[in-house]
Residue, then its C-alpha position, 0 to 999 in steps of 0.5 A: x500500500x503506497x502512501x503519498x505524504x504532503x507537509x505544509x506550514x512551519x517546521x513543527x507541522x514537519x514534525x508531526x508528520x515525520x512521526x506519521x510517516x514513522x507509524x505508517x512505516x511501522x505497519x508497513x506502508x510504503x511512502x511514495x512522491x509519485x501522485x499516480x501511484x499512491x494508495x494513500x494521500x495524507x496533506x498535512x495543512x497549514x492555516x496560520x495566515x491567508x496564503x498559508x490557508x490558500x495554499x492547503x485548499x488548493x493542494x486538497x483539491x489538486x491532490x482530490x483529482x486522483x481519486x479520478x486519475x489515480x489509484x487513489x483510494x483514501x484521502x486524508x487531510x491532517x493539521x490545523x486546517x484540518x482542526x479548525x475546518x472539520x465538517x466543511x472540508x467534509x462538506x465541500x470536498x467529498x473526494x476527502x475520506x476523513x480530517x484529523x484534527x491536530x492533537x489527533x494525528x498519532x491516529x493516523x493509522x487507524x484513520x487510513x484503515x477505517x477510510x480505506x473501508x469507506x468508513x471515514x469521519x472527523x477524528x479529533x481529540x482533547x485540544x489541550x491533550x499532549x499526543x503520545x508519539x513514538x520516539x521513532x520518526x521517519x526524518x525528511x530533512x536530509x538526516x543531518x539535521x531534525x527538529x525537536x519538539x518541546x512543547x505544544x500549543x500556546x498560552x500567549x493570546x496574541x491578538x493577530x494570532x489563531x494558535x491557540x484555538x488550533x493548538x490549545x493552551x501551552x503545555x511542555x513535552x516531559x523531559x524524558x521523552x524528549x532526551x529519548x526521542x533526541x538519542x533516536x534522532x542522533x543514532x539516526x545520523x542527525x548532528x544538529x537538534x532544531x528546538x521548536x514550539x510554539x514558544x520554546x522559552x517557556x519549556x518545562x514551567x507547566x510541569x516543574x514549576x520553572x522554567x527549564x529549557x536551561x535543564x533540558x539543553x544541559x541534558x540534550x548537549x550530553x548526548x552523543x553524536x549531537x554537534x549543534x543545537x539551535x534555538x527557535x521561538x523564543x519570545x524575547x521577555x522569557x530570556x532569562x539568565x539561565x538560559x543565557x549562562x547554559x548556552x555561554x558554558x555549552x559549546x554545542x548549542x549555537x550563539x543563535x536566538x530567533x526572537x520574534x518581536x513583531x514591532x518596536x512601537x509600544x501602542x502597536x506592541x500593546x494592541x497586538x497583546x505582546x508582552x514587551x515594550x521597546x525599552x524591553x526589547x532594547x534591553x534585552x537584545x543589549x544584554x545578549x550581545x554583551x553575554x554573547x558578543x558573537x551571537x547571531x540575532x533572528x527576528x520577525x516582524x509584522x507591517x501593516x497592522x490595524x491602526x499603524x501608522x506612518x510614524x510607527x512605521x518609520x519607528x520600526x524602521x528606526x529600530x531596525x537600522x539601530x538594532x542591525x539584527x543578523x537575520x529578519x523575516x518581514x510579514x504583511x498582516x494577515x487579519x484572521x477569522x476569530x482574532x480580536x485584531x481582525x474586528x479591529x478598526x483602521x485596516x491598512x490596505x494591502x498595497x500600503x502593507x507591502x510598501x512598508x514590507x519592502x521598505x523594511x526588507x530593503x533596509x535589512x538587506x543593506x544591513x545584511x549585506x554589510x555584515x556579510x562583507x565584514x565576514x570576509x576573511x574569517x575562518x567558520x565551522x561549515x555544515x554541509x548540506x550537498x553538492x552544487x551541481x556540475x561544479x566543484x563546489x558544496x553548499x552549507x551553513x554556518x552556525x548563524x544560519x537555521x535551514x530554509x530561512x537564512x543564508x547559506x555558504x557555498x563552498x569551493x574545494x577539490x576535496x569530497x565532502x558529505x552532506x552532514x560533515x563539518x568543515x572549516x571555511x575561509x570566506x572569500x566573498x558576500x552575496x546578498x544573504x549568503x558568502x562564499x568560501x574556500x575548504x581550509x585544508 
């Protein structure tokens, strides 16, 4: 029985349909990437912001066609269009045999058998429950490296954000299967852990009283065979000493925080529900780098928000080229059903949206552009991701670049590399985003 697996959305929908794939494979499915052949569509979707929702609908149907051209015979959608959805795409899309809601999908092998005998339906669970997952995942990213994830949901409430409706209240993944699950991972052939959650910052202090991603890092850094460890999601006012003393005394997890701010106007700051004010933000930013002189600083930003306006924009801007972050992403706002900002007055036109959008990211690209330069002629520990076709030349990352969303570093060398190696790398020359750089022999 051929199954064809789509995931859609951000690195921890990734997870959960790796962990899918790995009880699928369990049982004896075997995966396939090749529509006309699959038995089994399973679509994982996404539907955190319009394109993302537009995106998953239009994959359902394109992937429905194959009930007519195919051998299809089952169709599954998974995820958070899935959750928040249910019964209408039941309704609209009948070519769709069942919808698996986002804390049910550890169900998806039974699904797959009761729709297969024409018996498919809406699956959910408790959205505050925490899916028993087997430790064993089918990793899709290359084997190198994987993310982990340590917590589900969200307890933050965000006024432009539909999370917690989909994914429930926060609620952290037990220490012990998450050390279980990174041993499996490793003995997989991953060398770098990807930390994710909806917020990773507030890991553990559901279920130790604390915060205790500090604890959990010190465990992880013990585990053979891990040789980074990278921190993704941590909102900026739940940095604390601890976690910044465990990541100067650890030389495996990389002088990396992606700290999403969203804004650096404190009246925007406040009608998004955010928990920071400028001043906060400034200070906490100043600190990491004083503690961490070369840590490399990611964040995202949202234009356009109801309300904003010019001078606020212009205060971002000001804040950008101040703070001269390593890495930023700029979103255009997307108002959502069920969301507070989406009911609220002075909705910025779309056209003014991505004005301001392309303003910040041009400004950014000067900023990254100069960092970039500055790089010329030092020496970096490389990650190498594969071979640049035709040429002898490899491309990878550095510890300042997280997979898909930041640079890379093309390397030139006569030498033979593996994707999963590490190499040391003098830079050469800056492009854009990315540098380029010699093997050091």
């Amino acid at each position: 029985m051929n199954v064809l697996f789509i995931s859609l959305g951000c690195d921890k929908n990734l997870v959960d349909s790796e962990v899918m794939l790995g009880l699928l494979a369990k049982e004896g499915y075997q995966m396939t990437d090749d529509e006309q052949e699959a038995d089994v569509i399973v679509i994982n979707t996404c539907c955190f912001i319009h394109d993302a929702k537009e995106e998953s609908i239009q994959t359902i149907l394109e992937m429905a066609q194959y009930k007519e051209e195919g051998r299809l015979k089952a169709l599954i959608v998974t995820g958070c269009l899935a959750q928040r959805y249910q019964q209408e795409i039941l309704d609209e899309i009948p070519e769709v045999d069942a919808v698996l809601g986002t804390t049910a999908y550890t169900e998806i092998v039974k699904t797959i058998g009761e729709a297969l005998e024409g018996n498919g339906h809406v699956r959910t669970d408790d959205l505050d429950a925490l899916p028993l997952t087997d430790p064993h995942r089918i990793v899709t990213t290359g084997g190198h490296y994987a993310y982990l994830k340590i917590a589900e949901g969200c307890d933050k409430h965000c006024t432009y954000c539909i999370i917690p409706k989909l994914r429930g209240n926060f609620r952290s993944v037990p220490m012990e299967r998450l050390l279980k699950e990174a041993e499996d991972l490793a003995d997989q052939g991953v060398k770098e852990l990807i930390l994710v959650a909806q917020e990773t910052t507030l890991y553990g202090k559901d279920l130790y009283g604390e915060k205790s991603l500090h604890r959990l890092l010190k465990e992880l850094c013990r585990i053979d065979g891990i040789r980074w460890i990278r921190i993704l999601y941590c909102y900026p006012e739940e940095i604390d000493d601890n976690l910044i003393q465990v990541m100067k005394e650890e030389k495996k997890i990389c002088n990396y925080l992606d700290l999403p701010i969203q804004h650096a106007s404190d009246s925007i700051l406040k009608r998004m529900g955010r928990r920071t004010s400028k001043a906060q933000l400034t200070e906490v930013i100043g600190k990491l780098r004083k503690e961490i002189p070369d840590i490399c600083l990611r964040t995202t930003l949202i234009t356009g928000f109801p309300g904003e306006t010019e001078e606020q924009h212009e205060e971002l801007k000001e804040f950008v080229d101040e703070m001269e972050f390593d890495r930023l992403g700029v979103f255009t706002y997307s108002p959502e059903e069920d969301t507070p900002a989406a009911e609220m007055p002075d909705q910025i036109p779309e056209e003014i949206k991505e004005e301001r959008q392309a303003e910040l990211m041009e400004l950014q690209q000067e900023i990254a552009f100069d960092q970039a330069e500055a790089m010329i002629g030092t020496e970096v520990l490389v990650m190498i991701e594969g071979k640049v076709a035709d040429e002898n030349a490899y491309v990878g990352r550095t510890y300042k670049d997280a997979p898909n969303v930041d640079g890379l570093i093309f390397v030139n060398t006569e030498e033979e590399l593996m994707s999963g190696d590490f190499a040391r790398v003098r830079v050469t020359g800056a492009l854009e985003y990315d540098l380029i750089g010699e093997l050091i022999v």
